[in-house]
Structures are given as structure tokens and as C-alpha cells.
N, CA and C atoms of all chains as a GROMACS GRO file, in nm:
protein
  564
    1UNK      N    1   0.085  -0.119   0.000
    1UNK     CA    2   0.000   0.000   0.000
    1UNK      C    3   0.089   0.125   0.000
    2UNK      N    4   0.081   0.193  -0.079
    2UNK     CA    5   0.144   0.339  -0.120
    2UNK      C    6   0.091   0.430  -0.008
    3UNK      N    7   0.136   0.520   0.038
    3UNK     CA    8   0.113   0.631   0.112
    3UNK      C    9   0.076   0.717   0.002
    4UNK      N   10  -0.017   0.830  -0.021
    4UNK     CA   11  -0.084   0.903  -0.100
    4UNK      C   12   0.029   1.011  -0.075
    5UNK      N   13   0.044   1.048   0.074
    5UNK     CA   14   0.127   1.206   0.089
    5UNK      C   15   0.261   1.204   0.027
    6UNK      N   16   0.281   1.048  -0.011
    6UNK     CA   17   0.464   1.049  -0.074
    6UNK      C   18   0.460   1.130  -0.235
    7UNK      N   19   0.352   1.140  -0.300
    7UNK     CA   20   0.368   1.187  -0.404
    7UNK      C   21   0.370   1.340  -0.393
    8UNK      N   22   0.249   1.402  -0.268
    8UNK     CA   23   0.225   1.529  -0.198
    8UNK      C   24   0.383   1.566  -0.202
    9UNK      N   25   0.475   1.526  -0.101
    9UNK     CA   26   0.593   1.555  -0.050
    9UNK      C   27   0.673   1.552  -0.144
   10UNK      N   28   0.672   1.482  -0.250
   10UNK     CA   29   0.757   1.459  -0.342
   10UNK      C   30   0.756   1.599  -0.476
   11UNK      N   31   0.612   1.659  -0.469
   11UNK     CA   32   0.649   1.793  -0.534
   11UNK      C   33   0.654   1.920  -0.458
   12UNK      N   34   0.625   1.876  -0.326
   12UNK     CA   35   0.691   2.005  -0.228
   12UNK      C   36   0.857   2.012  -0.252
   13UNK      N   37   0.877   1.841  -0.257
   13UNK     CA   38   1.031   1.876  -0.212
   13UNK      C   39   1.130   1.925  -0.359
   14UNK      N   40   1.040   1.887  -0.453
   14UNK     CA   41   1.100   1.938  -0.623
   14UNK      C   42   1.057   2.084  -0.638
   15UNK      N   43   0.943   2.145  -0.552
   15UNK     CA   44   0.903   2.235  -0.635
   15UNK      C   45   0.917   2.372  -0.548
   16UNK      N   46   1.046   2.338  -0.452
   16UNK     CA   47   1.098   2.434  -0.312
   16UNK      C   48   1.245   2.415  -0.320
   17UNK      N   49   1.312   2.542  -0.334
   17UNK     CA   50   1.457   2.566  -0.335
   17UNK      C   51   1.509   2.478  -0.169
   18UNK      N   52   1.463   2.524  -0.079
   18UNK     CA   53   1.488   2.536   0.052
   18UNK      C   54   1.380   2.414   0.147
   19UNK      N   55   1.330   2.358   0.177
   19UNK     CA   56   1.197   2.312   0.257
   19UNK      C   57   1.280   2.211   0.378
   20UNK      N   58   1.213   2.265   0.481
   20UNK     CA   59   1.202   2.168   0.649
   20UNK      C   60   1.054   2.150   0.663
   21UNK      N   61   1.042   1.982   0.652
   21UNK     CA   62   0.944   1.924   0.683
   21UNK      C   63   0.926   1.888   0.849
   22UNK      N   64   0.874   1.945   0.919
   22UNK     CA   65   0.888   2.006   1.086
   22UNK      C   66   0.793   1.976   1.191
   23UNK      N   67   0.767   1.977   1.318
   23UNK     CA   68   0.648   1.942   1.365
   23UNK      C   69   0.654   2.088   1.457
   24UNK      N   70   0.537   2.153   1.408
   24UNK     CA   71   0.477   2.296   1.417
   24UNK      C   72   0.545   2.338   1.306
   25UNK      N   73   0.520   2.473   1.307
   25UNK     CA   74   0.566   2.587   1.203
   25UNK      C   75   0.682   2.653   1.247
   26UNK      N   76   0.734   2.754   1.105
   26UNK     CA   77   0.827   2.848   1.157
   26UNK      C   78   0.833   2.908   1.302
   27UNK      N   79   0.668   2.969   1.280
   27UNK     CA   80   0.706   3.052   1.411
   27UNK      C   81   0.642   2.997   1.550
   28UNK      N   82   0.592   2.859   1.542
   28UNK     CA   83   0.572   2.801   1.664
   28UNK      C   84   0.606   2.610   1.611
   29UNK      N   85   0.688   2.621   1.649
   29UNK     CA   86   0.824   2.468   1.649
   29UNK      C   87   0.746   2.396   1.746
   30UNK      N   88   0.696   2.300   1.718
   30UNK     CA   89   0.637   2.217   1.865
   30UNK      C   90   0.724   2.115   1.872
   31UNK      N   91   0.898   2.096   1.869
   31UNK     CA   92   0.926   2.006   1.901
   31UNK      C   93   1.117   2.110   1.912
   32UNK      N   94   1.180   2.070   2.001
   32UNK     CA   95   1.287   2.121   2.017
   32UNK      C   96   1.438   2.116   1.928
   33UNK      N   97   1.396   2.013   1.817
   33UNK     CA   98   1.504   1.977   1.707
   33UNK      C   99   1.444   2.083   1.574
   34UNK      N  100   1.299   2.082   1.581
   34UNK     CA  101   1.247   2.135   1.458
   34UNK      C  102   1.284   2.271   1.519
   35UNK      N  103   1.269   2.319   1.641
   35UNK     CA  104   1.314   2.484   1.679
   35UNK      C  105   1.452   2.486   1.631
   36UNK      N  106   1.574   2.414   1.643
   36UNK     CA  107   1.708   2.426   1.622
   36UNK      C  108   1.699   2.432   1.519
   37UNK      N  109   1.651   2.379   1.391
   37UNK     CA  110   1.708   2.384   1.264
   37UNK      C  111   1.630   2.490   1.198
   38UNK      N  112   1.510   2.572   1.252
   38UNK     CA  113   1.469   2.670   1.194
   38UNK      C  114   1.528   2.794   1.262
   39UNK      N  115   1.630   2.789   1.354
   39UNK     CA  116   1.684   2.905   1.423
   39UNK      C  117   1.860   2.933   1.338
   40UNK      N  118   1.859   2.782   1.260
   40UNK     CA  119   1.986   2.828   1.219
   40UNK      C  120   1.916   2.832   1.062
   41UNK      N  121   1.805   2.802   1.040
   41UNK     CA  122   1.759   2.850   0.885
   41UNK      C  123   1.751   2.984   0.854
   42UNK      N  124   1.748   3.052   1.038
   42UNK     CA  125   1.668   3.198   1.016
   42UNK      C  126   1.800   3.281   1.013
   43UNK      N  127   1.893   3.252   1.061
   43UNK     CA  128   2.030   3.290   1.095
   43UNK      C  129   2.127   3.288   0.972
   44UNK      N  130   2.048   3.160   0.860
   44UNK     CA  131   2.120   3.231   0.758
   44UNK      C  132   2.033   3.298   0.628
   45UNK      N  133   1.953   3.275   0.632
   45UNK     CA  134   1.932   3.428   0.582
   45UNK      C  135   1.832   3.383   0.480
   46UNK      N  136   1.864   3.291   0.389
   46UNK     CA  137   1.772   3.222   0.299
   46UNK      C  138   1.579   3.163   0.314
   47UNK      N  139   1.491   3.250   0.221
   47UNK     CA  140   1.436   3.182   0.214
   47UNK      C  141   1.381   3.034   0.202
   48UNK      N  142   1.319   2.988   0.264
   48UNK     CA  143   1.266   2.868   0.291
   48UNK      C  144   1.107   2.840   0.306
   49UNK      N  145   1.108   2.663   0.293
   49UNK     CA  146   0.909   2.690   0.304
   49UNK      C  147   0.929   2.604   0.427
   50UNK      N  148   0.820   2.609   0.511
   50UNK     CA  149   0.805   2.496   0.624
   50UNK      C  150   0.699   2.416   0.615
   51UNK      N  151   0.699   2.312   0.637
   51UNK     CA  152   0.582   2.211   0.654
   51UNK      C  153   0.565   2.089   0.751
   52UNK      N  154   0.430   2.148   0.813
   52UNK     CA  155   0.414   2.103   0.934
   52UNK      C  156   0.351   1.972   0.932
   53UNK      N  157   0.450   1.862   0.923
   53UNK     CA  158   0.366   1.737   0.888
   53UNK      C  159   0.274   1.659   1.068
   54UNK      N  160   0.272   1.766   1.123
   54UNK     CA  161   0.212   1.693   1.214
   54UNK      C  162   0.032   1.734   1.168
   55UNK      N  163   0.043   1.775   1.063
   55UNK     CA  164  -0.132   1.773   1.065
   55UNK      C  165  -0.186   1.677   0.994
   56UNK      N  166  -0.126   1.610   0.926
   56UNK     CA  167  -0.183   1.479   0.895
   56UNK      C  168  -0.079   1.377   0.941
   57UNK      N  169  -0.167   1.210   0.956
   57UNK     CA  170  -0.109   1.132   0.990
   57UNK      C  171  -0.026   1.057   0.876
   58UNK      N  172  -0.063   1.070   0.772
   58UNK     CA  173  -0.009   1.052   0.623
   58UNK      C  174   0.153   1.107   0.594
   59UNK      N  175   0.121   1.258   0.622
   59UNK     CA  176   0.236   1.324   0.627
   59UNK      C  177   0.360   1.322   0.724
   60UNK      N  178   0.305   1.297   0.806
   60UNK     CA  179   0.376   1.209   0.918
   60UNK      C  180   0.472   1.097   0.949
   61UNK      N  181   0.389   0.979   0.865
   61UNK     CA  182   0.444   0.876   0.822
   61UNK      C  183   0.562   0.864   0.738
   62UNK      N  184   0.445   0.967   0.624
   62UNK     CA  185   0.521   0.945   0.416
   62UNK      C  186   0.612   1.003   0.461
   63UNK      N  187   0.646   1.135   0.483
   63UNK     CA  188   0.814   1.182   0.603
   63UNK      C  189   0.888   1.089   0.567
   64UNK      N  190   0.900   0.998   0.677
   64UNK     CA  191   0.957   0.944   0.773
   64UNK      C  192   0.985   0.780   0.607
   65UNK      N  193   0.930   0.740   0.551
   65UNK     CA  194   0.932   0.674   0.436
   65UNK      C  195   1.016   0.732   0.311
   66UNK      N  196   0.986   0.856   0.273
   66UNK     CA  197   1.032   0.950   0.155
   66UNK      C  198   1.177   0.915   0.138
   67UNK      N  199   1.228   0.975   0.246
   67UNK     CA  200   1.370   0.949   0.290
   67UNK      C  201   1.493   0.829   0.320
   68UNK      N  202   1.327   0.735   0.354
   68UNK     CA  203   1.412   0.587   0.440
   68UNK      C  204   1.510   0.709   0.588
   69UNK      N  205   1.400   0.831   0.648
   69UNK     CA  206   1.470   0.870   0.737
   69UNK      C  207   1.394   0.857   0.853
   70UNK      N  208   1.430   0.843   1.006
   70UNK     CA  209   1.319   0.765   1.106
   70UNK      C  210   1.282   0.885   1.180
   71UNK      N  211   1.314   1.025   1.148
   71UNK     CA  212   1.304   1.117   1.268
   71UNK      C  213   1.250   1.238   1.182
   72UNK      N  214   1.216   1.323   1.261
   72UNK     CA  215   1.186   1.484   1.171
   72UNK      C  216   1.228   1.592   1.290
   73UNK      N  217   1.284   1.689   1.264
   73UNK     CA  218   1.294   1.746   1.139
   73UNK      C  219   1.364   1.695   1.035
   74UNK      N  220   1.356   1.710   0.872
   74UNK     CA  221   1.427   1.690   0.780
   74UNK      C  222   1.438   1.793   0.687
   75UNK      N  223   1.541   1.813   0.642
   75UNK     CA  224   1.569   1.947   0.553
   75UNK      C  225   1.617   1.892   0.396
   76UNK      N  226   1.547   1.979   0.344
   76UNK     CA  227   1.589   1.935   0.171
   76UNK      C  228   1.663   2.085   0.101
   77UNK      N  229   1.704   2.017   0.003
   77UNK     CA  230   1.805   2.177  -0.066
   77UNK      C  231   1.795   2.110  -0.217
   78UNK      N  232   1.722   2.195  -0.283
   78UNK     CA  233   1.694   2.180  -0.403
   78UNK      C  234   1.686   2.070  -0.505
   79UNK      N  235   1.578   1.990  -0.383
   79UNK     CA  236   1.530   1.844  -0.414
   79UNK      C  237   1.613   1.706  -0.306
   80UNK      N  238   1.698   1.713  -0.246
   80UNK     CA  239   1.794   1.639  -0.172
   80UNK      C  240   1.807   1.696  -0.062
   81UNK      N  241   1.770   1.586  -0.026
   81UNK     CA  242   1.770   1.521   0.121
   81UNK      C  243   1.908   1.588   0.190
   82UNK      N  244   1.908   1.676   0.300
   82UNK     CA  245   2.042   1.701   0.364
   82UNK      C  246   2.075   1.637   0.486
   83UNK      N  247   1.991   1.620   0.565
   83UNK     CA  248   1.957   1.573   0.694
   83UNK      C  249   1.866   1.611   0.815
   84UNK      N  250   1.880   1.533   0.880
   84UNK     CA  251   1.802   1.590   1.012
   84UNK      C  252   1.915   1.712   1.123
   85UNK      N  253   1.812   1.722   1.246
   85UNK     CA  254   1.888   1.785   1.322
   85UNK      C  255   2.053   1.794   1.358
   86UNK      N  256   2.085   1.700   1.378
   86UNK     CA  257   2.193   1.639   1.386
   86UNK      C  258   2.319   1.746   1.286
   87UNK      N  259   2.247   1.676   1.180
   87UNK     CA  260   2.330   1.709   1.049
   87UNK      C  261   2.364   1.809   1.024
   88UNK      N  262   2.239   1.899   1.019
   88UNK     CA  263   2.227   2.040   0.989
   88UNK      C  264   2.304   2.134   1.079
   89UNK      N  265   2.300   2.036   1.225
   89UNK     CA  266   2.375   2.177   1.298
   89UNK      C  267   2.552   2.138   1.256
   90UNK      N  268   2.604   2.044   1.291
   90UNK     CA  269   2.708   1.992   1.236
   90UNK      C  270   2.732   2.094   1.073
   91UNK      N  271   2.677   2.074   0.999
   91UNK     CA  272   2.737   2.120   0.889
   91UNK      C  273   2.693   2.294   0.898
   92UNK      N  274   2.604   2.353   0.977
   92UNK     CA  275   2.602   2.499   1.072
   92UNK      C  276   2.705   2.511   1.064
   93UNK      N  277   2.802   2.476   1.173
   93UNK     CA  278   2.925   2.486   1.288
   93UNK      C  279   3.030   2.514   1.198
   94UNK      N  280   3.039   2.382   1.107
   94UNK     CA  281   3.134   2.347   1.013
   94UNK      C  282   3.154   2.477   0.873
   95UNK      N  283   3.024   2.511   0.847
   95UNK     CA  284   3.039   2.614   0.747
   95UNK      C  285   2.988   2.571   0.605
   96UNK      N  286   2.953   2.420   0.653
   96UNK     CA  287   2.916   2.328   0.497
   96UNK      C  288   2.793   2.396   0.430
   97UNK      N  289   2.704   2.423   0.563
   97UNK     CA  290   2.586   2.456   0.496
   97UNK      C  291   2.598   2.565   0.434
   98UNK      N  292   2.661   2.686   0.436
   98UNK     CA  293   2.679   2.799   0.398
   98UNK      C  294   2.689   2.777   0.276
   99UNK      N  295   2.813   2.725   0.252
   99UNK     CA  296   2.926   2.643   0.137
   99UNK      C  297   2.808   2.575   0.020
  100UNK      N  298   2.727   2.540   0.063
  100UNK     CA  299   2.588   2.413   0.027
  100UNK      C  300   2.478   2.570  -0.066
  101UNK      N  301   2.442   2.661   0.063
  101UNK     CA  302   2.349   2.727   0.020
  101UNK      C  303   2.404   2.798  -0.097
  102UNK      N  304   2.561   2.822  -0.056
  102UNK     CA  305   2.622   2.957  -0.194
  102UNK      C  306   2.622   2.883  -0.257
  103UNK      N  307   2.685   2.782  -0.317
  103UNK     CA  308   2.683   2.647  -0.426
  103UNK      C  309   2.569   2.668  -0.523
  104UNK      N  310   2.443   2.618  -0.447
  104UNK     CA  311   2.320   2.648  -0.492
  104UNK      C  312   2.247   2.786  -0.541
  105UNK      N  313   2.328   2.855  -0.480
  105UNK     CA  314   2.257   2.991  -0.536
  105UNK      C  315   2.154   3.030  -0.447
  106UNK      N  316   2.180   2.998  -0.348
  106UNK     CA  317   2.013   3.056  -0.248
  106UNK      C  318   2.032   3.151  -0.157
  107UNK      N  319   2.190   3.193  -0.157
  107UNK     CA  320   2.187   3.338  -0.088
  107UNK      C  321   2.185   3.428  -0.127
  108UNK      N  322   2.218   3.432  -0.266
  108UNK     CA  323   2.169   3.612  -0.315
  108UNK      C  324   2.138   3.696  -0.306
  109UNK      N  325   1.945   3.641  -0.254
  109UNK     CA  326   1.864   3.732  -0.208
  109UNK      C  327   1.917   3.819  -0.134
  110UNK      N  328   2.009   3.707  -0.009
  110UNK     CA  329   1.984   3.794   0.095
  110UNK      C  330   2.093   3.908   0.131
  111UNK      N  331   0.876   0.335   2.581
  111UNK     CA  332   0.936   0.256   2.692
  111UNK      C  333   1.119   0.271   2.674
  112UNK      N  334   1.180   0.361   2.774
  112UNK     CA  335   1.311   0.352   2.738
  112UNK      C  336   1.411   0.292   2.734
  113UNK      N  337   1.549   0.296   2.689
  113UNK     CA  338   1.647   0.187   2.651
  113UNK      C  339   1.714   0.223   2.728
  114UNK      N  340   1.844   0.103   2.750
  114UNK     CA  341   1.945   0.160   2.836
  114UNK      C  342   2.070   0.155   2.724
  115UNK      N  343   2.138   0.192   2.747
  115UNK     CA  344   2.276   0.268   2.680
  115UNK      C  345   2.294   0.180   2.624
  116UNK      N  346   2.362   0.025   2.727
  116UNK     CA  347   2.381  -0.080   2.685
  116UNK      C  348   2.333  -0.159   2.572
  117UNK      N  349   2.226  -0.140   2.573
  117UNK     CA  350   2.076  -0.234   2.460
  117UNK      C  351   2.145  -0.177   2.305
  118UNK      N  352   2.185  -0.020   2.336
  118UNK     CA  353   2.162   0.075   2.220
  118UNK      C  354   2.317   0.014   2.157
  119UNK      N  355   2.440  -0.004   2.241
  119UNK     CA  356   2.530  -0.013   2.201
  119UNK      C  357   2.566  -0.171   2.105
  120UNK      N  358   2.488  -0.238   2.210
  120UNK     CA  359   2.505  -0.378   2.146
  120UNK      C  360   2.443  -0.393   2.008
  121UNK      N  361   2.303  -0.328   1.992
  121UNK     CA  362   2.243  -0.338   1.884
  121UNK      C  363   2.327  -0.286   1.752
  122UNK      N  364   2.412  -0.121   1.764
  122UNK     CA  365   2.512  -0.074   1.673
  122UNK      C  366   2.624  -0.186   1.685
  123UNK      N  367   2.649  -0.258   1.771
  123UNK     CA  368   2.778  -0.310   1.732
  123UNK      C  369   2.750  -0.458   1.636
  124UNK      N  370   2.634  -0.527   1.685
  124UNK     CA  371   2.597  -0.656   1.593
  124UNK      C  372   2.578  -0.556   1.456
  125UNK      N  373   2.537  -0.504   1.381
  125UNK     CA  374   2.566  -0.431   1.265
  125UNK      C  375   2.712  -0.368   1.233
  126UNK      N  376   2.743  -0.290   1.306
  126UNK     CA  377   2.914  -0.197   1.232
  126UNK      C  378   3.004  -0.282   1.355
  127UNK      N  379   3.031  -0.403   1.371
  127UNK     CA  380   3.134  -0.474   1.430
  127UNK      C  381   3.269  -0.430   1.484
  128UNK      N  382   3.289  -0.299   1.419
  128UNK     CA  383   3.408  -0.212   1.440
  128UNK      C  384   3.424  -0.096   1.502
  129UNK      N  385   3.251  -0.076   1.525
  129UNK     CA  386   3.234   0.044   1.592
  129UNK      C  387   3.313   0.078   1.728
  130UNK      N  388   3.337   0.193   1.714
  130UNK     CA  389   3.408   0.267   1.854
  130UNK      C  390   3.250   0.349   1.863
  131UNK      N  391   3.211   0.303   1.998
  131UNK     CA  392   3.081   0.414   2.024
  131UNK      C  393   3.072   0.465   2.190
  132UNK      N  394   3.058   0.585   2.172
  132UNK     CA  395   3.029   0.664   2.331
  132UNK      C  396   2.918   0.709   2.357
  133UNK      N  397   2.858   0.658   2.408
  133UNK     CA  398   2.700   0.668   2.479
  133UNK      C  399   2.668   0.782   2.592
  134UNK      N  400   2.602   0.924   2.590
  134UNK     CA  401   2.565   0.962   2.698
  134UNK      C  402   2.423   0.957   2.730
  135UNK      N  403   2.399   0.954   2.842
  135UNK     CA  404   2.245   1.000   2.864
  135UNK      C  405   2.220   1.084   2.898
  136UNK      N  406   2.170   1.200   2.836
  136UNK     CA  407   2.149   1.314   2.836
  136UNK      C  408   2.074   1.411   2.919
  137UNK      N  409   1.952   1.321   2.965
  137UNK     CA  410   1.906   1.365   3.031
  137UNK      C  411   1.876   1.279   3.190
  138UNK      N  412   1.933   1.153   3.198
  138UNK     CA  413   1.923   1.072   3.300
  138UNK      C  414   1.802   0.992   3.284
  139UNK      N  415   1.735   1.020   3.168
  139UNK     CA  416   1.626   0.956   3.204
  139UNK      C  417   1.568   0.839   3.138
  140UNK      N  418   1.746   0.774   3.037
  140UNK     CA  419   1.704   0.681   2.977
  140UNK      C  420   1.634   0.674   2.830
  141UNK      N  421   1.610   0.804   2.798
  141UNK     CA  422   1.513   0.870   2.679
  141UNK      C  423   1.605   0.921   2.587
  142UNK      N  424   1.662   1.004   2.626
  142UNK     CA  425   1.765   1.100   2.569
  142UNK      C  426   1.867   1.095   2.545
  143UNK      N  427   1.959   1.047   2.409
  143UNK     CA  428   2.080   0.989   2.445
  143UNK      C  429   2.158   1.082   2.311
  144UNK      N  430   2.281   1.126   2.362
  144UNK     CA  431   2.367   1.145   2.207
  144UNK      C  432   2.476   1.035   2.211
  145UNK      N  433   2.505   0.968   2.084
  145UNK     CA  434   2.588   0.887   2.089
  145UNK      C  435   2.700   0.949   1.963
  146UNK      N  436   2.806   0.884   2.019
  146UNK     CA  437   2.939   0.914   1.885
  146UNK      C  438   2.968   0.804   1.813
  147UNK      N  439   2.988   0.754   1.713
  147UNK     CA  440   3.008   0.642   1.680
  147UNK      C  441   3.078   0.637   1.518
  148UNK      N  442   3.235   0.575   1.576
  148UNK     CA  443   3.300   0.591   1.474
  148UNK      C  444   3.389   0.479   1.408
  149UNK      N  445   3.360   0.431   1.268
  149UNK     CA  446   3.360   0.337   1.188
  149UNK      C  447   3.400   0.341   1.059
  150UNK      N  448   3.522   0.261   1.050
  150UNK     CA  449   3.594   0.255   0.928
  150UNK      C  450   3.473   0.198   0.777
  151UNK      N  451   3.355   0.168   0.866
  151UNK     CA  452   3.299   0.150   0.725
  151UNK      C  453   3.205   0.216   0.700
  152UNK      N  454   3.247   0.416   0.759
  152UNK     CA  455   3.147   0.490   0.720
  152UNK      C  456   3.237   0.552   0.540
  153UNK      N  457   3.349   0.518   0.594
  153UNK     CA  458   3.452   0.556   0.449
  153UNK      C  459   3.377   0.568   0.322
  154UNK      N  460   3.383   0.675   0.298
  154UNK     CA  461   3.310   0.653   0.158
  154UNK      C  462   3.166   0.718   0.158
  155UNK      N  463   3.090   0.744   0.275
  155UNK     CA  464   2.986   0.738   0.301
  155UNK      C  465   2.946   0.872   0.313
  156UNK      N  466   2.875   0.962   0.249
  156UNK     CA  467   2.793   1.089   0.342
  156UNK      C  468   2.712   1.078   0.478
  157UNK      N  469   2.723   1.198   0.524
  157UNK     CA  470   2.665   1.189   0.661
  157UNK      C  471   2.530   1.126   0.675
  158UNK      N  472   2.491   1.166   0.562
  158UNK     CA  473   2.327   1.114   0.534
  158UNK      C  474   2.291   0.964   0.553
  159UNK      N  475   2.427   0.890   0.476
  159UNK     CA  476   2.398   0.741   0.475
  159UNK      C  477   2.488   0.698   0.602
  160UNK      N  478   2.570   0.749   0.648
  160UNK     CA  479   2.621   0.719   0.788
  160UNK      C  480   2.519   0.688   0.922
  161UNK      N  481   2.458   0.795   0.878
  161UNK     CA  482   2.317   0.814   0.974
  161UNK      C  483   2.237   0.687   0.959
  162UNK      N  484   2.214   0.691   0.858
  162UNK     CA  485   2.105   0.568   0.821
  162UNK      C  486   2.175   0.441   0.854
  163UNK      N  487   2.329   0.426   0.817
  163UNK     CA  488   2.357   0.285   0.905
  163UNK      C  489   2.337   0.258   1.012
  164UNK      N  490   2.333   0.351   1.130
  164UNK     CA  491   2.339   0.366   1.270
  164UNK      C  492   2.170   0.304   1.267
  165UNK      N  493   2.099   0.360   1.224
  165UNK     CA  494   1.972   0.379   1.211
  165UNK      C  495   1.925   0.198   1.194
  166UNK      N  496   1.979   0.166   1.096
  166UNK     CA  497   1.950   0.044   1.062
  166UNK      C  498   1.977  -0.043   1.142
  167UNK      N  499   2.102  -0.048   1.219
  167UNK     CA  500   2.099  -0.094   1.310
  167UNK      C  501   2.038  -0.108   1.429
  168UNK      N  502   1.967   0.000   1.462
  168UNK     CA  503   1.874  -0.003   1.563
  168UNK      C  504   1.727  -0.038   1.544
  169UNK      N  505   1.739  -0.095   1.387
  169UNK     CA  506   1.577  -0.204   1.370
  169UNK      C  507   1.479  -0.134   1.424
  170UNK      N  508   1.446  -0.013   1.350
  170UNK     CA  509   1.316   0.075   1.360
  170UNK      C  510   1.281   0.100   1.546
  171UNK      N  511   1.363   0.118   1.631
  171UNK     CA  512   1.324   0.191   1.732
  171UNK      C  513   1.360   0.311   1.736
  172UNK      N  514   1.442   0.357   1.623
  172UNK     CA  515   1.445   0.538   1.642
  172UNK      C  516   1.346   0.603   1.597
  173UNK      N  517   1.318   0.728   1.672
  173UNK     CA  518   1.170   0.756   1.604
  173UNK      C  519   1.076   0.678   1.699
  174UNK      N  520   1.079   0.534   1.778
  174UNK     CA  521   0.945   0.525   1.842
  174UNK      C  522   1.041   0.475   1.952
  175UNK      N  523   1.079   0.360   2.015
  175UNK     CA  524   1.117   0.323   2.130
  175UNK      C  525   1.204   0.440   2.230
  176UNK      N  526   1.313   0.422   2.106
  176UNK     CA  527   1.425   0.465   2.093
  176UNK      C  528   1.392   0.699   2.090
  177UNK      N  529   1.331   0.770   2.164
  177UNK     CA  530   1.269   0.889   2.123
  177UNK      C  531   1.404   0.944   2.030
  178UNK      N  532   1.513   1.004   2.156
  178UNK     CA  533   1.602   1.064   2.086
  178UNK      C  534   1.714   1.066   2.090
  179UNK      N  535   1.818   1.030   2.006
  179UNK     CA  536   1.939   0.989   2.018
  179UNK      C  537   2.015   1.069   1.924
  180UNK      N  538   2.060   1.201   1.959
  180UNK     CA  539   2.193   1.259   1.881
  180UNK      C  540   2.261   1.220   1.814
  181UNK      N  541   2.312   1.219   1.675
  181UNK     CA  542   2.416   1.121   1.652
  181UNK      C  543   2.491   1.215   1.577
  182UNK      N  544   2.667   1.124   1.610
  182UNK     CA  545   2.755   1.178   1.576
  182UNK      C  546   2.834   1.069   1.494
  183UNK      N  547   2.907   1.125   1.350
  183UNK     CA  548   2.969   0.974   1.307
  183UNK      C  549   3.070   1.006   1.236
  184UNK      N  550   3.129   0.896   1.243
  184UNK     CA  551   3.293   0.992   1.201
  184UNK      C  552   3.400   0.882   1.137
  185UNK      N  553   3.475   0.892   1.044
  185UNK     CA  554   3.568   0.808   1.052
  185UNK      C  555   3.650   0.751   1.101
  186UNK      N  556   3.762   0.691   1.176
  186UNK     CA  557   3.874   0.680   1.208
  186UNK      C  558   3.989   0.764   1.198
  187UNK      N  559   3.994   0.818   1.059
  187UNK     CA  560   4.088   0.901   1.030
  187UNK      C  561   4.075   1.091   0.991
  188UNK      N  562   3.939   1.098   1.007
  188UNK     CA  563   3.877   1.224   1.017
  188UNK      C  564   3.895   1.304   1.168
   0.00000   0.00000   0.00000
């Protein structure tokens, strides 16, 4: 049986430079990993979309399937998978992500 | 229902056999754990799929048994 939201997620995650699939939103994080990785999303500067897969149980799941990843938050960069919490702050610290966003072209804007 | 350090370590080591791993509990309460865990057969590997070995090894309790476990992963020679 297919999860319906994997196809949902699958053109969020093609059709968004930036996207953290999160439990709450930007501006209210209901979980303390999804607050960390939107505090260093906000810190660098780049637009991004958020999506709060705790409102369906579908989305929830298909998440956690999409990836073959077992946890959320998860962050994507212009279709690929970067990682979860973990990752993101690690490559923060490190400077990768920076390195990742200029690569891509997603700081410009800012 | 939480794990103890031990459970978590044995389970990574029957998978990455070579693992060097350091277990804290983070919060004392058995729930909360960051672990380090470093393995010559992440070589080759992005962090992404490093992760996911760890992962695999712990036979789908991350995410439900298992709440939250930090992870850190690294080579030998990194």
C-alpha cells in the first residue's frame, strides 16, 4: 500500500529551493530539534518553506518513508535530502551549509 | 518505553562490528541519548547514509522506542 502524501511531498520537495518538513511551524516549532534547525535556517538568511507534517497522519508517516529517514525534522536543498537535526547543525558549525546554500545559489537574495 | 545505553550499544555493534561508540544519557532519564560512533565503514559514506547505518541498526526503534538519540559519526581518520 502506497502512502498518498509520498507523491504530496515529493512535489513540495522538487518544487521548493529550501523546505524543512517540521512538527509545528516556523514561528511556533512544537518540538525542540524542529526549533534548532529553523533558528539556524533563520540565521542564515535564505528563504525557505516549512511544513508542518504533524497535521496529517499521512504526512507524518510518508516523512519518515520518503527518505528511508526515522526522525523529523528533515531538511531538503533543491530536491535532496540534507539531513536531520543532527546534520544540519554539524554542517552549521562546520560552514558546509553555507558552502551548500552559496553552491546552490540561495543566498543572493539575501 | 526507554532503553538503556547498553541495549543501544550492542544493537550498533551486531551491525558496524568495528564500531568505537560513546554513549551519553542526556538527560538521566534513559530517553535521551547522544551517541558518537566511529567506523571505518562509514569511508566513503555521506553523513546522510552514515546516519542511516546507525539507524538500521537499531531495527526501527528510532523515532518510536528509541525517542532521541543525537548522533555523531565519524571516521577513524577524520
Amino acid at each position: 500500500m502506497t502512502n498518498p502524501a509520498l507523491n504530496e511531498i515529493d512535489q513540495i520537495v522538487k518544487n521548493n529551493d529550501i523546505v524543512l518538513f517540521m512538527k509545528g511551524n516556523a514561528q511556533f516549532p512544537q518540538c525542540g530539534f524542529s526549533s534548532a534547525v529553523i533558528q539556524v535556517l533563520d540565521y542564515m538568511g535564505a528563504p525557505y518553506k516549512d511544513v508542518n507534517v504533524l497535521e496529517t497522519d499521512e504526512m507524518r508517516q510518508g516523512i519518515k518513508e520518503y527518505s528511508d529517514w526515522p526522525t523529523i525534522p528533515q531538511l531538503y536543498v533543491k530536491g535532496e535530502f540534507v539531513g536531520g537535526c543532527d546534520i544540519v547543525r554539524e554542517m552549521f558549525q562546520s560552514g558546509e551549509l553555507k558552502s551548500l546554500f552559496e553552491e546552490k545559489g540561495l543566498l543572493d537574495a539575501a | 518505553m526507554p532503553m538503556k545505553a547498553e541495549d543501544i550499544k550492542a544493537l550498533i555493534l551486531e551491525s558496524i562490528p568495528d564500531a568505537q561508540i560513546e554513549i551519553t544519557d542526556l538527560a538521566g532519564d534513559g530517553d535521551h541519548y547522544s551517541a558518537k560512533v566511529i567506523s571505518k565503514s562509514f569511508e566513503g559514506m555521506n553523513r546522510v547514509k552514515q546516519h542511516q547505518a546507525v539507524y538500521a541498526a537499531l531495527k526501527g526503534r528510532m523515532g518510536g522506542e528509541l525517542h532521541a538519540l543525537a548522533l555523531q559519526t565519524e571516521t577513524p581518520n577524520s
